[in-house]
Structure formats: C-alpha cells, structure tokens
C-alpha positions in Angstrom: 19.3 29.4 -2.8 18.4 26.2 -4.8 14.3 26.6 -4.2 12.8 22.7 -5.8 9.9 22.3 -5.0 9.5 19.2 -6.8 7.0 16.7 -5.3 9.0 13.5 -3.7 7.6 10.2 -5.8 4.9 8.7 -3.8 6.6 4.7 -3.1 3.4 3.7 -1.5 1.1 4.5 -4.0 3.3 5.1 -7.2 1.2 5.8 -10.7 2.2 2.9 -11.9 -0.6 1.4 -10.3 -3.2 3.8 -11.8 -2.4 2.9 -15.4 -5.8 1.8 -17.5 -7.8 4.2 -15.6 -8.9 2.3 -12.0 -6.3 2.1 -9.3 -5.1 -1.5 -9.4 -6.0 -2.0 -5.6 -9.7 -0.4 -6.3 -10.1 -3.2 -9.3 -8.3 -6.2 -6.9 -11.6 -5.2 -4.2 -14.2 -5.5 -7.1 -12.9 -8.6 -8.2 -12.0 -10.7 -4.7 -14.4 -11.5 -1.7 -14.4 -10.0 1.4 -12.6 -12.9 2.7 -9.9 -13.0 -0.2 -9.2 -8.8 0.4 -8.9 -9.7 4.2 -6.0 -12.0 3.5 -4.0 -10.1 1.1 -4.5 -7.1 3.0 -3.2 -8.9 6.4 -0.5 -10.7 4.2 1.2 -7.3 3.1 0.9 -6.2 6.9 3.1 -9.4 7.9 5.4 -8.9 4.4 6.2 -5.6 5.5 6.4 -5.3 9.1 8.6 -8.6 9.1 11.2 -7.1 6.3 11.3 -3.5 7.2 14.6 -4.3 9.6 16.3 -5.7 6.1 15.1 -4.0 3.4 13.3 -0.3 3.2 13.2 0.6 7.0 10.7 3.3 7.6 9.0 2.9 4.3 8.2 -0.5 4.6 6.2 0.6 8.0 4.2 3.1 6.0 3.6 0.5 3.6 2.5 -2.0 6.2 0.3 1.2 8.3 -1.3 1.4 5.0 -2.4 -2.3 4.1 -3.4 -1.9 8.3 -5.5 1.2 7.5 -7.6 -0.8 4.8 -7.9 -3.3 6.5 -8.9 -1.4 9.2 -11.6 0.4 7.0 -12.8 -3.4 5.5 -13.4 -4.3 9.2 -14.9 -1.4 10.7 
C-alpha cells in the first residue's frame, strides 16, 4: 500500500503569492481604499462564478466563495 501523504498544492492560495514576506492580497488592502478592495473583490466573484462552466469547474467556485468570504468580512 502506496501511503503519500503529500499535501495537495493549495490553487487558491498558492505560495507564490507570499513571496517578499506579506501575502500579496494583505499588501493589495493596505494600499487600495475601501471602495477600490470592494470592487476587485466583487470583480473576481463575477470572473469566477461566470467562467467556472468553461474553465476550472469546482475550483473556480472555491475561488469565487473565497473573494465572497472577504468581501463578506470587508462588509460585515
């Protein structure tokens, strides 16, 4: 029995983005308004949810539940 417990790569939140020491969406919300996060974050929501029958399927709805999420959190 072939026991891998290897961890699957992480496509929503890959460690490419945490290169230079500051998650890349932690340094976009110090830099943009309030305003400027609510659009990008509602813009991946759209990107997302309106490619995931074309493209990536499920994982583009994760991607898309995640953008929601913050936004969620930058509303509340």
């Amino acid at each position: 029995m072939n026991m891998n417990f290897e961890q699957a790569p992480d496509n929503i939140n890959p460690d490419h983005y945490k290169k230079g020491g500051i998650e890349t969406f932690d340094y976009m919300g110090a830099k943009m308004t309030p305003d400027q996060m609510e659009g990008y974050l509602f813009g991946n929501i759209l990107k997302y949810v309106s490619r995931y029958q074309f493209k990536n399927g499920v994982e583009d709805l994760k991607k898309a539940e995640w953008y929601l999420e913050k936004l969620i959190e930058l509303k509340g």
